[in-house]
C-alpha positions as CSV (number, residue, x, y, z in Angstrom):
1,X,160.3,10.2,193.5
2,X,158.6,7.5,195.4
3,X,161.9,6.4,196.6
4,X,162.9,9.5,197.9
5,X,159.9,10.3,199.9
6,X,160.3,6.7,201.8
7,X,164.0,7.9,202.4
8,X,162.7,11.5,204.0
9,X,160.1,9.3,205.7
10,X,162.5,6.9,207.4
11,X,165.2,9.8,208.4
12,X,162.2,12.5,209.5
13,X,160.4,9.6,211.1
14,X,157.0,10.8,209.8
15,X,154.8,7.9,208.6
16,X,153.3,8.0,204.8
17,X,149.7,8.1,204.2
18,X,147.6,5.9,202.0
19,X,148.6,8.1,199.0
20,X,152.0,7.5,200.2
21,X,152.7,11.3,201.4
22,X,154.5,12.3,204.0
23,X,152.0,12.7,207.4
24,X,152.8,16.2,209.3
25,X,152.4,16.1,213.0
26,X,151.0,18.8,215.2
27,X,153.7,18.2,217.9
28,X,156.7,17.9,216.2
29,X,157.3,21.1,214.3
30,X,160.5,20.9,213.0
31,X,159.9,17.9,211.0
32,X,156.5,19.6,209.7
33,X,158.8,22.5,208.6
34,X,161.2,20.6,206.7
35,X,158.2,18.3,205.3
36,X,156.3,21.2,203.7
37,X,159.6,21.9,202.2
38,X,160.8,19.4,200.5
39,X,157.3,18.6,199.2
40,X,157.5,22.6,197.5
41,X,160.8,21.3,196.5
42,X,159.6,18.3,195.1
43,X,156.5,20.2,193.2
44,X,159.2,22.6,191.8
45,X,161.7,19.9,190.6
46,X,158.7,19.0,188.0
47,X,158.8,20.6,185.0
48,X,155.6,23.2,184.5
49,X,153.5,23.8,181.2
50,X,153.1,27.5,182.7
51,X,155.6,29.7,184.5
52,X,154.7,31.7,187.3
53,X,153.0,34.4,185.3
54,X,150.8,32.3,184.2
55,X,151.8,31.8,180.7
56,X,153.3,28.9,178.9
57,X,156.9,27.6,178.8
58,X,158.8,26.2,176.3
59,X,157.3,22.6,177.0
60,X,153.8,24.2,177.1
61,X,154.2,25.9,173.9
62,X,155.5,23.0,172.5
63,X,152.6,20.6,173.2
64,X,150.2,23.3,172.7
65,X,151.0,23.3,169.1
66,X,151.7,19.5,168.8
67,X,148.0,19.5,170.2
68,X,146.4,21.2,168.1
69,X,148.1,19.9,165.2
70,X,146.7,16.9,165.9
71,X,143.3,17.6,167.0
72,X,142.6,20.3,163.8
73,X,142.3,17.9,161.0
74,X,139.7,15.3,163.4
75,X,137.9,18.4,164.5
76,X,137.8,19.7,160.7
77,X,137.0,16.3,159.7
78,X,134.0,15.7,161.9
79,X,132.5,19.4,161.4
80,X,132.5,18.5,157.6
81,X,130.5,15.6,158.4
82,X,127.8,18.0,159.7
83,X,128.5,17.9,163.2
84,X,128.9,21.1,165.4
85,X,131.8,22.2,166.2
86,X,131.2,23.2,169.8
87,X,130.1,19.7,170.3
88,X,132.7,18.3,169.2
89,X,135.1,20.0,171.0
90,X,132.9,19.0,174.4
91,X,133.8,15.5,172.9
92,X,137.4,15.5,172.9
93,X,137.2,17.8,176.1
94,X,135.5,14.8,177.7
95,X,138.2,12.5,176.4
96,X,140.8,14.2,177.7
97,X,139.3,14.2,181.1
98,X,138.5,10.2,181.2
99,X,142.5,10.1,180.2
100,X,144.3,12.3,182.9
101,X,141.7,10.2,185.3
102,X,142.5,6.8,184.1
103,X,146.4,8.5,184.5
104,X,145.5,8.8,188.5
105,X,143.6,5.5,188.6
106,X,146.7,3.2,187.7
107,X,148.9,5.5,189.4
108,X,147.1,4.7,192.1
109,X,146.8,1.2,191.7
110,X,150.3,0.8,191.1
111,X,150.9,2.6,194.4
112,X,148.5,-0.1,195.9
113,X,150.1,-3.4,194.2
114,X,153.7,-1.9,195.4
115,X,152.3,-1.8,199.1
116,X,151.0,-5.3,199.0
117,X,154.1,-6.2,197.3
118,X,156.0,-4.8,200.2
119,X,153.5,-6.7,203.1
120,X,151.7,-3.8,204.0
C-alpha cells in the first residue's frame, strides 16, 4: 500500500507526512477531494473484523473462536492455581496491548529505515 500512496503522491503532487500520508492542502481543493477518497478507499480495501452494524464478520468470528480457544485452557489453568480470574484476564488484556503497540512501533520503524534508505 505504501507503494501506491507514493504513486497518488507523485501524480496529485501532494507531499507525504512523516507517517508517510498523504498532506491535504487548504488551496488546492480538488486534490484534497480526491485524497480523502482514496484514503476511505484504501480503509475499505482492508478487510474488517466487524461489518458496519457493528457485529462480526466471517474473519471476526473466526478469530474470535480461535482466540478463545487458545486463551481458555491458560486462563483455566492459572485460575486452578488459585489466581483470580478477573486478574488474569487484566493480564493477558495487558499483553495484548504491549503487542498491537510493539505492531505500530516496527511499523514505524520500518517506515523510518525505508526513508533513510531512500536519502531522505
Amino acid at each position: 500500500m505504501n507503494e501506491v500512496i507514493k504513486l497518488l503522491s507523485d501524480i496529485l503532487g501532494n507531499d507525504l507526512d512523516k507517517d508517510g500520508d498523504l498532506v491535504l492542502y487548504g488551496e488546492n481543493k480538488e486534490n484534497n477531494e480526491w485524497v480523502v477518497r482514496l484514503r476511505e478507499a484504501l480503509v475499505k480495501a482492508q478487510k474488517r473484523m466487524y461489518d458496519d452494524g457493528g457485529r462480526y464478520t466471517n474473519g471476526g468470528h473466526d478469530l474470535d473462536l480461535e482466540v478463545g480457544g487458545a486463551l481458555r485452557p491458560i486462563m483455566e489453568k492459572w485460575a486452578e492455581e488459585g489466581y483470580n480470574m478477573r486478574e488474569i484476564a487484566h493480564v493477558i488484556h495487558l499483553a495484548v496491548i504491549d503487542i498491537e503497540s510493539m505492531h505500530f512501533v516496527f511499523r514505524q520503524h520500518k517506515k523510518l529505515k525505508e526513508r533513510l534508505e531512500d536519502g531522505e
